[in-house]
C-alpha positions as CSV (number, residue, x, y, z in Angstrom):
1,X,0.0,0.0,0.0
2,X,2.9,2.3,0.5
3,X,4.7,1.5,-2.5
4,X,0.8,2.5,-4.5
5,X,0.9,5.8,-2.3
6,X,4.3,6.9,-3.3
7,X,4.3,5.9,-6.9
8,X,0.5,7.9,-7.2
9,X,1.8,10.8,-5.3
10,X,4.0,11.1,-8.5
11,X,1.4,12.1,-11.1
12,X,2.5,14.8,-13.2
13,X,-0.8,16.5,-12.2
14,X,-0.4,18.2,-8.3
15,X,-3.8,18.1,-7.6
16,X,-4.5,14.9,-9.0
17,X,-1.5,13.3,-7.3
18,X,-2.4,15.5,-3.6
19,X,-5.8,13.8,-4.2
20,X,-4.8,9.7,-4.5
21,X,-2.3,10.7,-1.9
22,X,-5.0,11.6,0.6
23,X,-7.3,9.0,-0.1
24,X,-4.6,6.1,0.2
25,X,-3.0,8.0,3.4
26,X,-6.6,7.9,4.9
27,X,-7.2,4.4,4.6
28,X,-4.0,3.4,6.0
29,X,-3.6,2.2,9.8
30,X,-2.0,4.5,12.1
31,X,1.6,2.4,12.1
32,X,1.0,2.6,8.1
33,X,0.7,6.3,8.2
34,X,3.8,6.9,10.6
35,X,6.0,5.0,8.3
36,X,4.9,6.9,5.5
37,X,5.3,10.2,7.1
38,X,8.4,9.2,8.0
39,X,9.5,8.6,4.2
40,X,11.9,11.7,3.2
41,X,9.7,12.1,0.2
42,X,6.3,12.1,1.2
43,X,6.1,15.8,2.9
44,X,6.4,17.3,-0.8
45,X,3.3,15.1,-1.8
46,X,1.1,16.5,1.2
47,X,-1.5,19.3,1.1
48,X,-1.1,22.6,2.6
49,X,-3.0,21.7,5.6
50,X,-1.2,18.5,6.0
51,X,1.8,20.0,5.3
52,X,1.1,22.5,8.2
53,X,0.2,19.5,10.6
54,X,3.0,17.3,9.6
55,X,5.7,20.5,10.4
56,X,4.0,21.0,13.3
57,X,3.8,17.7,14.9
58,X,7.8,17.4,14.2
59,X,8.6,20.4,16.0
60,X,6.3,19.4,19.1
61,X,8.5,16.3,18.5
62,X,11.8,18.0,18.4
63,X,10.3,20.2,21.7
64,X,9.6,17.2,23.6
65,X,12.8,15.4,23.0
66,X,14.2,18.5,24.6
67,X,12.4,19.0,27.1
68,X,13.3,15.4,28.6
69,X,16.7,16.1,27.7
70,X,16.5,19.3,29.6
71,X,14.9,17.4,32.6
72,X,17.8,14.5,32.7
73,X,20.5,17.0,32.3
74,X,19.3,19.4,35.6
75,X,18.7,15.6,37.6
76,X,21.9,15.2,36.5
77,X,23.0,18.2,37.7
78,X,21.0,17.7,40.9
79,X,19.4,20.9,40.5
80,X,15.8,20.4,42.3
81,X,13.2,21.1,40.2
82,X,9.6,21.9,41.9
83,X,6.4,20.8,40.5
84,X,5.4,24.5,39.5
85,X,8.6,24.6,37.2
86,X,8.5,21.1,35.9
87,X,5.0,22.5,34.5
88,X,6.0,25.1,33.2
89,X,9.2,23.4,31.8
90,X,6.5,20.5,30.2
91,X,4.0,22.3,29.1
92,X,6.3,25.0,26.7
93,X,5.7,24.6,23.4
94,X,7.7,27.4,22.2
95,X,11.2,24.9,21.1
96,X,13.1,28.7,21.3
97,X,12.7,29.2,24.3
98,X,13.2,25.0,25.2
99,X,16.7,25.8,23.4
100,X,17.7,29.2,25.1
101,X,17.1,26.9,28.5
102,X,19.0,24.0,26.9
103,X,22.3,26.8,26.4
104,X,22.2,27.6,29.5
105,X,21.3,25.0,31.9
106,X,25.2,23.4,32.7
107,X,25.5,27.2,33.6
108,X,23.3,28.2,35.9
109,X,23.2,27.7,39.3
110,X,19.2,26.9,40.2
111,X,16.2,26.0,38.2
112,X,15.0,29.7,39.2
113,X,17.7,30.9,37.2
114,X,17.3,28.8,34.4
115,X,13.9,29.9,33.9
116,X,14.3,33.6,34.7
């Protein structure tokens, strides 16, 4: 089924190929879809909108990689974290701001500081 996606997602005509793209996406299972998603090619063959929600849901990806990496490196660090921070630390979905705490946090001194 994935081999019949890629191969009509590269119709000559866009729309035509956007259109058999979406209709053999939607009746794939969910483990079908994330290995498609994950082929280097398929973004190109997406819609706008689906191109919106696929670049969206890597960057809430890449925040929440971060965002545990952030968390081991300030255990690590044995840097005590309270439950207001670690919410406010989990709940960011802004991956700048993840970074900018990411740069800093083998320099700071508290978690106070970090965030501040």
């Amino acid at each position: 089924m994935l081999a019949v996606a890629t191969a009509a997602a590269q119709l000559r005509d866009k729309d035509q190929s956007s259109l058999y793209f979406s209709l053999i996406e939607n009746a794939l299972s969910t483990a079908a879809k994330e290995i498609l998603h994950m082929m280097p090619e398929a973004p190109k063959y997406f819609s706008e909108s689906q191109r919106a929600s696929f670049d969206k849901g890597v960057t809430e990806g890449m925040t929440r990689g971060r965002i545990d990496t952030l968390l081991k490196l300030l255990s690590h660090r044995e840097l005590r974290v309270t439950e207001d921070q670690r919410r406010r630390i989990t709940t960011c979905t802004e991956l700048a701001i993840v970074d900018s705490w990411l740069d800093r946090v083998l320099e700071v001194a508290s978690v106070d500081e970090l965030l501040g």
